[in-house]
BAFI-43331 format. One record per atom (N, C-alpha, C): residue in one letter; chain; atom name; x, y, z. Coordinates in Angstrom, 2 decimals. Each point is the difference from the previous one (the first is absolute). Layout:
% BAFI-43331
VEXMI   residuo   cadena   atomo        c1        c2        c3
VEXMI         A        A      CA         X         Y         Z
...
% end
This chain:
% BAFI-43331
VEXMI   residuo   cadena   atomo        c1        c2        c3
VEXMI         X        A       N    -14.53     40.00     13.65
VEXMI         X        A      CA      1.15     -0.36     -0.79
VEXMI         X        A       C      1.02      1.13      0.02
VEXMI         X        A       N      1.46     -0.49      0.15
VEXMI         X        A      CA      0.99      1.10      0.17
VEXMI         X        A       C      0.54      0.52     -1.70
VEXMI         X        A       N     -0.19     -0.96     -0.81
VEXMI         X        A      CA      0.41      0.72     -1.27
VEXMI         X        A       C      1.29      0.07      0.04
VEXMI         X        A       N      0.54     -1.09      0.94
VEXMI         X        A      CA      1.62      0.45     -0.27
VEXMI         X        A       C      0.83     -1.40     -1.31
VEXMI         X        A       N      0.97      0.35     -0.70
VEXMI         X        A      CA      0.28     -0.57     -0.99
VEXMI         X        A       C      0.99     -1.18      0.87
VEXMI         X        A       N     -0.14     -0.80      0.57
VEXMI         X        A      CA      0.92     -1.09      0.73
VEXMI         X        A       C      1.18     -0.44     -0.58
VEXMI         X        A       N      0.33      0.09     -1.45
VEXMI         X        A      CA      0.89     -0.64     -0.92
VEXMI         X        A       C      1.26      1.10      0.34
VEXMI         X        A       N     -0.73      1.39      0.00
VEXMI         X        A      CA      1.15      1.09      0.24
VEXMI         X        A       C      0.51      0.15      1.07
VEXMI         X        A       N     -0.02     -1.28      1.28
VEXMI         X        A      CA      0.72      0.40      0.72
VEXMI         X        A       C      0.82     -1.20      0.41
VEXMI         X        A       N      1.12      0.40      0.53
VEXMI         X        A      CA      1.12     -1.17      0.30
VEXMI         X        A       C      0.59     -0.33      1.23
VEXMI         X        A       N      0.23     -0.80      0.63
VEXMI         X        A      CA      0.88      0.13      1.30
VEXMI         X        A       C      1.13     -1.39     -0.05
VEXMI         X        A       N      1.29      0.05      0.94
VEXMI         X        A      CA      0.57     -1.05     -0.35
VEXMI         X        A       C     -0.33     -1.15      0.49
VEXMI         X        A       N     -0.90     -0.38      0.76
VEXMI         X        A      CA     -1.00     -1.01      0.21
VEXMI         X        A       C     -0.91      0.14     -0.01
VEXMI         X        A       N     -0.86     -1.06      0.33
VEXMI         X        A      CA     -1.65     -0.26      0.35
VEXMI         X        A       C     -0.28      0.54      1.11
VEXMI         X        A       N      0.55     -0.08      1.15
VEXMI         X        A      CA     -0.81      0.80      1.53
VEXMI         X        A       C     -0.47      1.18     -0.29
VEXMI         X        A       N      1.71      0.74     -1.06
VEXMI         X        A      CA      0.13      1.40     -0.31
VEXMI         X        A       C     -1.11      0.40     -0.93
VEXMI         X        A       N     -0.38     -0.61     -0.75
VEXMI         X        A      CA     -0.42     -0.17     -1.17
VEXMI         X        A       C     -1.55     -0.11      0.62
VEXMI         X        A       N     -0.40     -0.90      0.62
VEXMI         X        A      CA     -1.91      0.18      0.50
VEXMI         X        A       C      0.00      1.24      0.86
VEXMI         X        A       N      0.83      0.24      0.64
VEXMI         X        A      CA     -0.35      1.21      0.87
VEXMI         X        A       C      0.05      1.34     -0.86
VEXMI         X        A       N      1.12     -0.18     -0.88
VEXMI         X        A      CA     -0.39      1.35     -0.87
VEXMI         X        A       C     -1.14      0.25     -0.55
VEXMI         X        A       N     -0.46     -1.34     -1.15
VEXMI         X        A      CA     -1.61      0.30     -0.34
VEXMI         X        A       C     -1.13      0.23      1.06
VEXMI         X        A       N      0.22     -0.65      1.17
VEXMI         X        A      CA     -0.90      0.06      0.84
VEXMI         X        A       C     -0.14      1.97      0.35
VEXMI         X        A       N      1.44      0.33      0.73
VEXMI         X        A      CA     -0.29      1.39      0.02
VEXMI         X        A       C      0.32      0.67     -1.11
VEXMI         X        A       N     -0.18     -0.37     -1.56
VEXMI         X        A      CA     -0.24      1.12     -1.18
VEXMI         X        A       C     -2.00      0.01      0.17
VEXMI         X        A       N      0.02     -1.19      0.37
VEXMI         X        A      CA     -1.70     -0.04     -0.50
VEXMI         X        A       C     -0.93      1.09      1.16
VEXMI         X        A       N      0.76     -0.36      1.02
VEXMI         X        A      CA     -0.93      0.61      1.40
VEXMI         X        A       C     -0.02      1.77     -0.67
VEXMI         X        A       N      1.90      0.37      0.04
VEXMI         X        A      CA     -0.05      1.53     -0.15
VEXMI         X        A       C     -0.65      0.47     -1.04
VEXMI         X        A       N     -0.38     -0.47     -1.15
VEXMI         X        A      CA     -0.99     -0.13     -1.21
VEXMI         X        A       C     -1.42      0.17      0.15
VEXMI         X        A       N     -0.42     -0.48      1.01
VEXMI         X        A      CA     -1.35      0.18      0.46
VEXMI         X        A       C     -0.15      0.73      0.87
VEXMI         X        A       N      1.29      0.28      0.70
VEXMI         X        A      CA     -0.24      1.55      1.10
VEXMI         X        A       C     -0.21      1.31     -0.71
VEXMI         X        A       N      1.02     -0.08     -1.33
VEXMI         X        A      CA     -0.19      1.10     -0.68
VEXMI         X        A       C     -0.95      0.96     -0.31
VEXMI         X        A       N     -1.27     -1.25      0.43
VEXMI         X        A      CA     -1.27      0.69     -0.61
VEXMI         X        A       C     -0.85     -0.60      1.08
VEXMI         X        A       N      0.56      0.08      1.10
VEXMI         X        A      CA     -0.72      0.04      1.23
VEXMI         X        A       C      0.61      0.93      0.88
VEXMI         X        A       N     -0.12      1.00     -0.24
VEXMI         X        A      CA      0.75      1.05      0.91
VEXMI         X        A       C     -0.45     -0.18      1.52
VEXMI         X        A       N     -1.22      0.07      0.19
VEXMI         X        A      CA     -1.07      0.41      1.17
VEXMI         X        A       C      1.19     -0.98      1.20
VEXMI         X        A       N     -0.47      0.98      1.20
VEXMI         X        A      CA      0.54     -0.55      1.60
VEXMI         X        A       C     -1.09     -1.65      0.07
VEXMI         X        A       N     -0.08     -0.52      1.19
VEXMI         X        A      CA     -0.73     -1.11      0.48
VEXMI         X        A       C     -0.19     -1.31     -1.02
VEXMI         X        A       N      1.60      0.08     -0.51
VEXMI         X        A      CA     -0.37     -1.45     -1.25
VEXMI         X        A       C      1.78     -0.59      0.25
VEXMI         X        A       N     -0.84     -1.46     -0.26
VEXMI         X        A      CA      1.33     -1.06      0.29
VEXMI         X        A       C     -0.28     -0.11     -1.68
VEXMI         X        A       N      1.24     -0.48     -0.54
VEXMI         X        A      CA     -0.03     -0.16     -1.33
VEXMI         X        A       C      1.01     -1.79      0.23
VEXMI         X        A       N     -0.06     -0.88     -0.71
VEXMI         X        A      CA      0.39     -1.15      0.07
VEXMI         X        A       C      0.88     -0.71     -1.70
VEXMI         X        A       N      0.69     -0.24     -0.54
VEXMI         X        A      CA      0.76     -0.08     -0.69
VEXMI         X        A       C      0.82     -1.38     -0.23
VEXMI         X        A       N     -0.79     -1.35     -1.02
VEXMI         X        A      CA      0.82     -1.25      0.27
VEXMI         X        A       C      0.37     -0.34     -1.16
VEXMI         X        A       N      1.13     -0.90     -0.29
VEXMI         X        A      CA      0.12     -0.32     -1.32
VEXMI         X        A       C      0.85     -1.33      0.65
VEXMI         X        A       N     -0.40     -0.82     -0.81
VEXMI         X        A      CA      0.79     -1.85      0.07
VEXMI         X        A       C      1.12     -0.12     -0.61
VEXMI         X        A       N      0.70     -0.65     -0.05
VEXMI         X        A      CA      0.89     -1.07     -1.14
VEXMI         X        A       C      0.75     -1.25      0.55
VEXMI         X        A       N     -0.28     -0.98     -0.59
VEXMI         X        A      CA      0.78     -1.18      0.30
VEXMI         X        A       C      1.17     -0.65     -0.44
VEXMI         X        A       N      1.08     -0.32      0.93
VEXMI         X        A      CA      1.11     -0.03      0.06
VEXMI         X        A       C      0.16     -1.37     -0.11
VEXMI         X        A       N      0.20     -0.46     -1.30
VEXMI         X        A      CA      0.57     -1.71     -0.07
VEXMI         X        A       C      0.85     -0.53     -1.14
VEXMI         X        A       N      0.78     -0.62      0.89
VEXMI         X        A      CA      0.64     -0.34     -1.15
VEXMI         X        A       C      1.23      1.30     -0.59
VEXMI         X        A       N      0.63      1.03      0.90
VEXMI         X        A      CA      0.69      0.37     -0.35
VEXMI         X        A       C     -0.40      1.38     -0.58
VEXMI         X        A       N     -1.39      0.07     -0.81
VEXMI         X        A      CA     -0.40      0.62     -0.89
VEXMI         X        A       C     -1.68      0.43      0.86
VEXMI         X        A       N     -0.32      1.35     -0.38
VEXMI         X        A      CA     -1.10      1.23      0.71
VEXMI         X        A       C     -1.01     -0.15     -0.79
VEXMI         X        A       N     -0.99     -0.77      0.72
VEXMI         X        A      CA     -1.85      0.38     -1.27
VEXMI         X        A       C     -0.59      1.06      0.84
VEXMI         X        A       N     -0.70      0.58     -1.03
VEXMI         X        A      CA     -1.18      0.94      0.29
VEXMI         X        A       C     -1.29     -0.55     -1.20
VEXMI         X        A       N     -0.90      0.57     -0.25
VEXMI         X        A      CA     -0.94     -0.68     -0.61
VEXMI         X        A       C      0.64     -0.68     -1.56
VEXMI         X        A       N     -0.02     -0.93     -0.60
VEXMI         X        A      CA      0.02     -0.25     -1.32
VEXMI         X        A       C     -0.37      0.40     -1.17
VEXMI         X        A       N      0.59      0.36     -0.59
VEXMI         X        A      CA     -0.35      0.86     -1.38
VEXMI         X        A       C     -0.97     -0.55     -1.12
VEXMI         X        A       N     -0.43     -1.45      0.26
VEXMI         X        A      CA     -0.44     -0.56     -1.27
VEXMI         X        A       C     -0.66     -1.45      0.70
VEXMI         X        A       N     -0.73     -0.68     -0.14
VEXMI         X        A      CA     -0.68     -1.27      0.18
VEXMI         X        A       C      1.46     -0.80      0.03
VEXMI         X        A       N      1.06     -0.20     -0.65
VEXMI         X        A      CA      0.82     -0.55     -0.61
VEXMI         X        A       C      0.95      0.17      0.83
VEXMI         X        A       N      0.09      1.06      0.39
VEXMI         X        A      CA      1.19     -0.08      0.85
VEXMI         X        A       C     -0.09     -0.06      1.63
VEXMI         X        A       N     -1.97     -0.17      0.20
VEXMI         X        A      CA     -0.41     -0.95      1.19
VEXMI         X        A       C      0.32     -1.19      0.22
VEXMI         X        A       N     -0.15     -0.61     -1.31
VEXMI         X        A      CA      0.59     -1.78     -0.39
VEXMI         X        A       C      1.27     -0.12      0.35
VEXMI         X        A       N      0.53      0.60     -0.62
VEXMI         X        A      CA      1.85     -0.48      0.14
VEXMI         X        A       C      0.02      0.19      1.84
VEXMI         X        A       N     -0.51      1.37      0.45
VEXMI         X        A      CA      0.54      0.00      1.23
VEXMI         X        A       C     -0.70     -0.96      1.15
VEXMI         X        A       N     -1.34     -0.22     -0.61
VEXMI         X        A      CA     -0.35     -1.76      0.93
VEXMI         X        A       C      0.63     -0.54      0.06
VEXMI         X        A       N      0.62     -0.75     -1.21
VEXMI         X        A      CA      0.13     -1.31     -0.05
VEXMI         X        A       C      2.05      0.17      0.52
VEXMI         X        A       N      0.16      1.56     -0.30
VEXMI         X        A      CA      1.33      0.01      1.08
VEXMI         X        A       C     -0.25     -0.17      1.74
VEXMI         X        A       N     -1.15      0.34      0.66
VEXMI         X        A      CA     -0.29      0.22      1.36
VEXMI         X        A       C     -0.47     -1.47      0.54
VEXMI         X        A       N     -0.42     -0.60     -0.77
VEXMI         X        A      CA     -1.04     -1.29      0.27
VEXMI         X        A       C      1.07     -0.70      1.32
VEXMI         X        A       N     -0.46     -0.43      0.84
VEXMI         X        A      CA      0.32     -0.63      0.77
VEXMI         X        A       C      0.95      0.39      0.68
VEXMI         X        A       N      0.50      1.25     -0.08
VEXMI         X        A      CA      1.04      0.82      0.44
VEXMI         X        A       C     -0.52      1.22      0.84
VEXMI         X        A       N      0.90      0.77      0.72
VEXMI         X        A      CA     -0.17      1.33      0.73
VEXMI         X        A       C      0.98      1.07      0.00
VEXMI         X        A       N     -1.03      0.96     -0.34
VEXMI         X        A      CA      0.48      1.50     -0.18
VEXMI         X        A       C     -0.13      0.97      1.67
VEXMI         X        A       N      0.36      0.95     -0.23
VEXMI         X        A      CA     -0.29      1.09      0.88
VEXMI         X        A       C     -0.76      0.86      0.11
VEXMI         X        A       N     -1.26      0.78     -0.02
VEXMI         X        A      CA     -0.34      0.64     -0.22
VEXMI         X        A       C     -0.24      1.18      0.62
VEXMI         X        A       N      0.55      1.40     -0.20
VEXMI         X        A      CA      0.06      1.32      0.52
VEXMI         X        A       C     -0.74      0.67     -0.05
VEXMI         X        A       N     -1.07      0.48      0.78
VEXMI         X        A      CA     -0.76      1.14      0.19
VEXMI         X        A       C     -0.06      1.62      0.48
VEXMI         X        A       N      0.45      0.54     -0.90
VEXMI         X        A      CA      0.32      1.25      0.75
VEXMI         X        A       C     -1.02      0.83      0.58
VEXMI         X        A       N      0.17      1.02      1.19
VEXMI         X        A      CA     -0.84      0.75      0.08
VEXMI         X        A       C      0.69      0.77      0.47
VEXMI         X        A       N     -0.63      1.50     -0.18
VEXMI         X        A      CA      0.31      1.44      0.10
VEXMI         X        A       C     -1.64      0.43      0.38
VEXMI         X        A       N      0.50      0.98      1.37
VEXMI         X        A      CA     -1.36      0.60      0.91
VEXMI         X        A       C      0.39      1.52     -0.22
VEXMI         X        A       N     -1.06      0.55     -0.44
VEXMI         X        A      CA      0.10      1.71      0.17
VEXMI         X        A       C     -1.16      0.18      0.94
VEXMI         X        A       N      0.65      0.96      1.38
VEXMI         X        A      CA     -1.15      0.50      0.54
VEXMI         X        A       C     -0.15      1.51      0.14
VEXMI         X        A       N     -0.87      0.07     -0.09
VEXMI         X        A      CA     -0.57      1.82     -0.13
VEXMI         X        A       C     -0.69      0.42      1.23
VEXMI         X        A       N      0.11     -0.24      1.08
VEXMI         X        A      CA     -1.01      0.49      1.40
VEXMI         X        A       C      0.66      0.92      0.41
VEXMI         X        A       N     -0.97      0.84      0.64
VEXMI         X        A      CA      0.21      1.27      0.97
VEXMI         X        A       C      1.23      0.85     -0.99
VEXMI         X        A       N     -0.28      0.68     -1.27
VEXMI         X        A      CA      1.13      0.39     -0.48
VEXMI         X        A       C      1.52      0.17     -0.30
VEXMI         X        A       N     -0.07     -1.45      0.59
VEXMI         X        A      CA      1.50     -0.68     -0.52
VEXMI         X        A       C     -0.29     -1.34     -1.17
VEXMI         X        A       N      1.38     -0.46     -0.53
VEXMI         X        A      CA     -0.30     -1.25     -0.69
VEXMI         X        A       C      1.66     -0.31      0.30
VEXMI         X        A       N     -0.43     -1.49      0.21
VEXMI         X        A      CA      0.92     -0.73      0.06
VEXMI         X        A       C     -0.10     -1.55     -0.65
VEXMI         X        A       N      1.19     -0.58     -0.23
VEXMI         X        A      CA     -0.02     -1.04     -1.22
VEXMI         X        A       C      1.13     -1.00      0.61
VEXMI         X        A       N     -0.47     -1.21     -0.08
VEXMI         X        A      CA      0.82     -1.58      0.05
VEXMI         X        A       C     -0.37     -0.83     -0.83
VEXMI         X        A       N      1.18     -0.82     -0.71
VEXMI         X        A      CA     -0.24     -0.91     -0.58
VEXMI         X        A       C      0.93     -1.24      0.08
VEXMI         X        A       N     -0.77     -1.15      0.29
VEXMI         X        A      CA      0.38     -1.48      0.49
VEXMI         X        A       C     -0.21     -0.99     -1.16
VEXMI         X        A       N      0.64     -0.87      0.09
VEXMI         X        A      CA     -0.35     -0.91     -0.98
VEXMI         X        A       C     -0.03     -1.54      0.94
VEXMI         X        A       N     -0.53     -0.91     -0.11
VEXMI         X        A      CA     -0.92     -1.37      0.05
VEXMI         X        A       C      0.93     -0.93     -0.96
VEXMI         X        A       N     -0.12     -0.85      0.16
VEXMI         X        A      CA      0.40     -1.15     -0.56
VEXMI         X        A       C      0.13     -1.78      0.55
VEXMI         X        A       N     -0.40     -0.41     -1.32
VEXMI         X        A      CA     -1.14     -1.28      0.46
VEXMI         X        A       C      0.59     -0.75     -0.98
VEXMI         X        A       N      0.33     -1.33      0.83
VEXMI         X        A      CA      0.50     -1.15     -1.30
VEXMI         X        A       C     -1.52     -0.92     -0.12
VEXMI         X        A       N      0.51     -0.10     -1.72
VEXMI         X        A      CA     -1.64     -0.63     -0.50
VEXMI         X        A       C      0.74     -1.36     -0.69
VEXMI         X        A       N     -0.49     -1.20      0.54
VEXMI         X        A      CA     -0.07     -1.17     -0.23
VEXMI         X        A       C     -0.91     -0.40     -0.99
VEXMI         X        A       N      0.22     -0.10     -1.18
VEXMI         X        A      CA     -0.47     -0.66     -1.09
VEXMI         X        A       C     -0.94     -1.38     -0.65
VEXMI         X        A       N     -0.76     -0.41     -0.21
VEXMI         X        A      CA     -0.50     -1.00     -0.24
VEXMI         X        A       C      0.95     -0.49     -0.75
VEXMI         X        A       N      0.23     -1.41     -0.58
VEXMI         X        A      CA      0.04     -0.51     -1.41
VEXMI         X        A       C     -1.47     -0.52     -0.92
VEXMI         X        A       N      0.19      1.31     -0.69
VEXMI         X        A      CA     -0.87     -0.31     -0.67
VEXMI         X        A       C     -0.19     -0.78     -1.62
VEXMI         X        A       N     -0.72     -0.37     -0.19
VEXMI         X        A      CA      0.26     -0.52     -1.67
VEXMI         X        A       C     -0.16      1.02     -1.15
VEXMI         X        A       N      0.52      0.38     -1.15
VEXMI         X        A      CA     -0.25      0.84     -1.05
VEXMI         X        A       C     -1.14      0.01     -0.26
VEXMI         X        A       N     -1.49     -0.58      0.07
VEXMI         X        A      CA     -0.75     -0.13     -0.44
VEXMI         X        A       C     -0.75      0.92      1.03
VEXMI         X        A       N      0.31     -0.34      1.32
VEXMI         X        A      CA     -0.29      1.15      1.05
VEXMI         X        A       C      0.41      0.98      0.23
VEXMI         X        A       N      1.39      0.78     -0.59
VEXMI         X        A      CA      0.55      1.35     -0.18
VEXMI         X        A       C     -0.35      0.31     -1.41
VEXMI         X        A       N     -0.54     -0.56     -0.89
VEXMI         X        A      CA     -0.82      0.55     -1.40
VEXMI         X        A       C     -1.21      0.41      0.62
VEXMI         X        A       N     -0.69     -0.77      0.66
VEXMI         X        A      CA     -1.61      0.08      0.96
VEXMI         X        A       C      0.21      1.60      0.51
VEXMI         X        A       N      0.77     -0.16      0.79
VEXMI         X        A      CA     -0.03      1.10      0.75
VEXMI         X        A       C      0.50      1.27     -0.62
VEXMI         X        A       N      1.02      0.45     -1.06
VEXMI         X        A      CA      0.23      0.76     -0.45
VEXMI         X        A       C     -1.16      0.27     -1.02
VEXMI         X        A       N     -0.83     -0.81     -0.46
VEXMI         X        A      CA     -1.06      0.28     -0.99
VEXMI         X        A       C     -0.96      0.80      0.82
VEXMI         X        A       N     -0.42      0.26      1.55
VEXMI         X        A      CA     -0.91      0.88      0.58
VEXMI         X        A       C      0.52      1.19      0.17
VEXMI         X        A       N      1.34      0.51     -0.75
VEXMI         X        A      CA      0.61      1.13     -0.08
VEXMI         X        A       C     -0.09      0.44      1.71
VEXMI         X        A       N     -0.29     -0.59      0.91
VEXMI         X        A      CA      0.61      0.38      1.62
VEXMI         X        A       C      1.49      0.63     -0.01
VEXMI         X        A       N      1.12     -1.41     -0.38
VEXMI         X        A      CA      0.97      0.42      0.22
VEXMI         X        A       C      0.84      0.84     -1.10
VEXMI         X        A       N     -0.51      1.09     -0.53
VEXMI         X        A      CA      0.58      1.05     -0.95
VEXMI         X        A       C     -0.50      1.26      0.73
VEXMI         X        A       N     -0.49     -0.29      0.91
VEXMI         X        A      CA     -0.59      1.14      0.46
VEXMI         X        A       C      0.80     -0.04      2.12
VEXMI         X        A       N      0.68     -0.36     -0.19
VEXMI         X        A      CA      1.05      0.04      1.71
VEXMI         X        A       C      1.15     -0.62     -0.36
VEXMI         X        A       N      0.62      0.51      1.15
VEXMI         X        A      CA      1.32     -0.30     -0.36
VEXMI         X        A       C      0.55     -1.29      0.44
VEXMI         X        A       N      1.08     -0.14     -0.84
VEXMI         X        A      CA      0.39     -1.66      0.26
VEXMI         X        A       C     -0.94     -1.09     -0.56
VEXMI         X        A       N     -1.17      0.81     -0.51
VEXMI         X        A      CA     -0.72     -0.54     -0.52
VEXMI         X        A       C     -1.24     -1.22      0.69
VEXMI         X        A       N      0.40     -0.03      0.67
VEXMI         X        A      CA     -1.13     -0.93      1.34
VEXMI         X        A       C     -1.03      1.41      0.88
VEXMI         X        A       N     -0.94     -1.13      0.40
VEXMI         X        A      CA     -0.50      0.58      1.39
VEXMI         X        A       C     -0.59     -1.07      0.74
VEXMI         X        A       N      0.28      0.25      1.47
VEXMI         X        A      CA     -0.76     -0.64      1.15
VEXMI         X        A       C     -1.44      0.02     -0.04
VEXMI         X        A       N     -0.41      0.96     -0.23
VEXMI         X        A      CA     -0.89      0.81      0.42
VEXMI         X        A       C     -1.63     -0.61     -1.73
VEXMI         X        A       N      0.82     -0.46     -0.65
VEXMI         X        A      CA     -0.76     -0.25     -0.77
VEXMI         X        A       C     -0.29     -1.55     -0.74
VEXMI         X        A       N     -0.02      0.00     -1.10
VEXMI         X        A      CA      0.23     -1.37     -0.84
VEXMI         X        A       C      1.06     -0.79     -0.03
VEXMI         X        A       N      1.44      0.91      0.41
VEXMI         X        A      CA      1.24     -0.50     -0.41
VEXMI         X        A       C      0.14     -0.65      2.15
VEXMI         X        A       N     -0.66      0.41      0.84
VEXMI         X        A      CA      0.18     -0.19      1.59
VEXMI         X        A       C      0.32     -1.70     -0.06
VEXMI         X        A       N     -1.51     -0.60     -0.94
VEXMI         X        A      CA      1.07     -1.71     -0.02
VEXMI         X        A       C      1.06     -0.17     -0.66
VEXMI         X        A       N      0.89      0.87     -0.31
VEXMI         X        A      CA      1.33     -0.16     -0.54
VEXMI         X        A       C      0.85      0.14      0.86
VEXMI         X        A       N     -0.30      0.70      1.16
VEXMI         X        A      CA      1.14      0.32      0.81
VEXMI         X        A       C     -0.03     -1.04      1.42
VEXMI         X        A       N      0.82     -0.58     -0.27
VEXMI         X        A      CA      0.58     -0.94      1.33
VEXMI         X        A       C     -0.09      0.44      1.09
VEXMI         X        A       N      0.96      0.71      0.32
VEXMI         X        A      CA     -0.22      0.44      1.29
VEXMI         X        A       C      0.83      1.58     -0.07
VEXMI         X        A       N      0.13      0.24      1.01
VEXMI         X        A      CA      0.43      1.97      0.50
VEXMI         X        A       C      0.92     -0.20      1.43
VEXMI         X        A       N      1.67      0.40     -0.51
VEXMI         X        A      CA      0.40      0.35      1.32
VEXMI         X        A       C     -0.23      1.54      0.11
VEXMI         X        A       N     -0.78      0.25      1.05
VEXMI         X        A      CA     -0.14      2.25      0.24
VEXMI         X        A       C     -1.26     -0.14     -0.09
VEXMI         X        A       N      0.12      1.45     -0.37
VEXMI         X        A      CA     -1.92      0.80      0.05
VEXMI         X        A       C     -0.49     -0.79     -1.21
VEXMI         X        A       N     -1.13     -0.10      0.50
VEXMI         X        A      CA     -0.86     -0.39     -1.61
VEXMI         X        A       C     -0.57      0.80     -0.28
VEXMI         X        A       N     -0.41      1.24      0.97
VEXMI         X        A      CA     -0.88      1.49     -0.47
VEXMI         X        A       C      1.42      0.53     -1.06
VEXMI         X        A       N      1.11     -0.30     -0.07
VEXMI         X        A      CA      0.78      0.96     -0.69
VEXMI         X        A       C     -0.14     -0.55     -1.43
VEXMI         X        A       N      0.00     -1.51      0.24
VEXMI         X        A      CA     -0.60     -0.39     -1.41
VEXMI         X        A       C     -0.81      0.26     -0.86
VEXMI         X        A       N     -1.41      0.32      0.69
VEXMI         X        A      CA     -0.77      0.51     -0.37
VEXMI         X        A       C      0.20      1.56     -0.56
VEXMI         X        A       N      0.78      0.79      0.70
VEXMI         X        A      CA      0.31      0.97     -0.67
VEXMI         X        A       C      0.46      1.61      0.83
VEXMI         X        A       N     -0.48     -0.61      1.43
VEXMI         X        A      CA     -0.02      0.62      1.08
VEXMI         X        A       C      0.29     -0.38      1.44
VEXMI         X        A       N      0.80      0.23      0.05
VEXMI         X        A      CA      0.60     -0.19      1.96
VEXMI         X        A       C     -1.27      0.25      0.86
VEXMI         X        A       N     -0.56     -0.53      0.58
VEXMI         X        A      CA     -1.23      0.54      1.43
VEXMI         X        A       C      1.18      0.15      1.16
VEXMI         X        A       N      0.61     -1.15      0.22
VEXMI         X        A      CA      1.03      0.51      1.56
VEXMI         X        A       C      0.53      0.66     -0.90
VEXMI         X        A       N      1.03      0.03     -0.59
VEXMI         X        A      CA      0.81      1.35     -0.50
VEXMI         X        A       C     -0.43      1.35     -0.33
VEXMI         X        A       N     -0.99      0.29     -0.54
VEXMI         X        A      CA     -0.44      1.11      0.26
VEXMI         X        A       C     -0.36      0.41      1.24
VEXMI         X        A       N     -0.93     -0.95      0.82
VEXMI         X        A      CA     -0.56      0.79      1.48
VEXMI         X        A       C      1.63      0.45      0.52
VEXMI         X        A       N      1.01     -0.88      0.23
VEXMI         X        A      CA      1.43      0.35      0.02
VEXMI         X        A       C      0.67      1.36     -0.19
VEXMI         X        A       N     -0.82      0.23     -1.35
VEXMI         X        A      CA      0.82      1.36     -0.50
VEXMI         X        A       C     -1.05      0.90      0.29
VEXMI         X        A       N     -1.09     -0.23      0.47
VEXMI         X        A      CA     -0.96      1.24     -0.24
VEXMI         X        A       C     -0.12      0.24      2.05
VEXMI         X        A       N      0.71     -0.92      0.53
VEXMI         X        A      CA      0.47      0.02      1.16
VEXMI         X        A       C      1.23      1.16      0.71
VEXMI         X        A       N      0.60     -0.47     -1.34
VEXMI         X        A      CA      1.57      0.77     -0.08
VEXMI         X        A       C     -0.76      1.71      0.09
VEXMI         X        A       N     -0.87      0.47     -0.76
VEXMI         X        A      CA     -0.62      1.14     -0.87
VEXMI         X        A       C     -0.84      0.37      1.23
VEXMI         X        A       N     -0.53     -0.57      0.95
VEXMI         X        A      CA     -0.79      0.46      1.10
VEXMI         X        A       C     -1.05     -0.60      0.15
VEXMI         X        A       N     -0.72     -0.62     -1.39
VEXMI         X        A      CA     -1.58     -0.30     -0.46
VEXMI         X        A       C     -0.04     -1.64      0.90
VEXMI         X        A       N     -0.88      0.30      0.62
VEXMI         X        A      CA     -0.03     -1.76      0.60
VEXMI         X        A       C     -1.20     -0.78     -1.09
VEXMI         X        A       N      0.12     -1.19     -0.09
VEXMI         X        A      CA     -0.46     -0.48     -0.99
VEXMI         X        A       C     -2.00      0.02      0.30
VEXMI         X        A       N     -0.19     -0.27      1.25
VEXMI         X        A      CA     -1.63      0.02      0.20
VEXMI         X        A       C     -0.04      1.44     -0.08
VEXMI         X        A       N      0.45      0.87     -0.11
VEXMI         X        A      CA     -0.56      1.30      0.28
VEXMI         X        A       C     -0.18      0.12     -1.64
VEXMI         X        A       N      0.07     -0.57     -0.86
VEXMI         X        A      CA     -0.19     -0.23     -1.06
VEXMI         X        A       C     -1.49     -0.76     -0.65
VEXMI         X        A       N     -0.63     -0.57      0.66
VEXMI         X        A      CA     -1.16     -0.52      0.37
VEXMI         X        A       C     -1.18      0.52     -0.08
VEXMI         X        A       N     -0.94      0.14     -0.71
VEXMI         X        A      CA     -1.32      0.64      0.66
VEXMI         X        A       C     -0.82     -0.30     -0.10
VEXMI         X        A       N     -0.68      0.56      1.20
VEXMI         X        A      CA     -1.23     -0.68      0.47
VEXMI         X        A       C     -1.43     -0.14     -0.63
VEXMI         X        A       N     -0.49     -1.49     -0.11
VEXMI         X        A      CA     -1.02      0.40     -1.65
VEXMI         X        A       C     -0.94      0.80      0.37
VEXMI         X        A       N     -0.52      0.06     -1.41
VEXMI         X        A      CA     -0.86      0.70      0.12
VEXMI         X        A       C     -1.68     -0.26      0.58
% end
């Protein structure tokens, strides 16, 4: 965990805005990873709909309102990431951001009460996930669906490409 306060920071959009948390969180955890031979990785979400930026929901309650605003509709959703690398006594740092339109179910209130009652969606942003209970909520995905989840796989091998690191050399061999 980066321990960084997300509320305190601002940008004049959303691209601006996930990529900053993304690289406040990474340089946060470098801080106290000094040592050479470490990739440090850094993501933070928010979904873009409707004009207006979610990040996780503050309250059961204000999961509800923002269902039953999304239901059958589609948002954007931004994944930032920021790479710190530390090899051979240099470090160097990129950060990209992802973005994925998420197609909405229509769902009934009785099924966005359902689902906000397993407290899932108070805990991610935009308040959904693929990846979990809320996955039959989501229609369909134009983009990555790893970014949905929370993490780029091509976009990172991408950036950790950019950085020198090829992605199998990342790999190891079991034990």
């Amino acid at each position: 965990m980066s321990g960084v306060d997300e509320d305190a920071l601002s940008a004049p959009d959303p691209t601006r805005l996930v990529a900053l948390l993304a690289r406040a969180k990474a340089e946060a955890v470098a801080a106290g990873r000094p040592e050479d031979g470490v990739l440090i990785i850094g993501c933070d979400s928010l979904l873009e709909f409707d004009g207006d930026v979610y990040g996780k929901p503050a309250s059961a309650a204000q999961a509800v309102e923002r269902w039953r605003r999304m239901r059958g509709a589609a948002g954007v959703l931004r994944t930032g990431h920021h790479v710190i690398a530390r090899l051979g006594g240099a470090e160097h740092s990129l950060t990209r951001v992802a973005s994925t339109t998420v197609h909405f179910a229509e769902l009934s209130d009785d099924e966005i009460d359902a689902y906000v009652a397993t407290g899932e969606p108070e805990q991610v942003a935009g308040a959904f996930t693929i990846d979990g209970l809320g996955g039959a909520y989501v229609r369909s995905l134009s983009g990555d669906p790893h970014a949905v989840v929370g993490i780029s796989l091509p976009l990172l091998r991408e950036m950790l490409a950019e950085l020198g690191v090829t992605w199998h050399h990342l790999w190891r061999p079991p034990a």
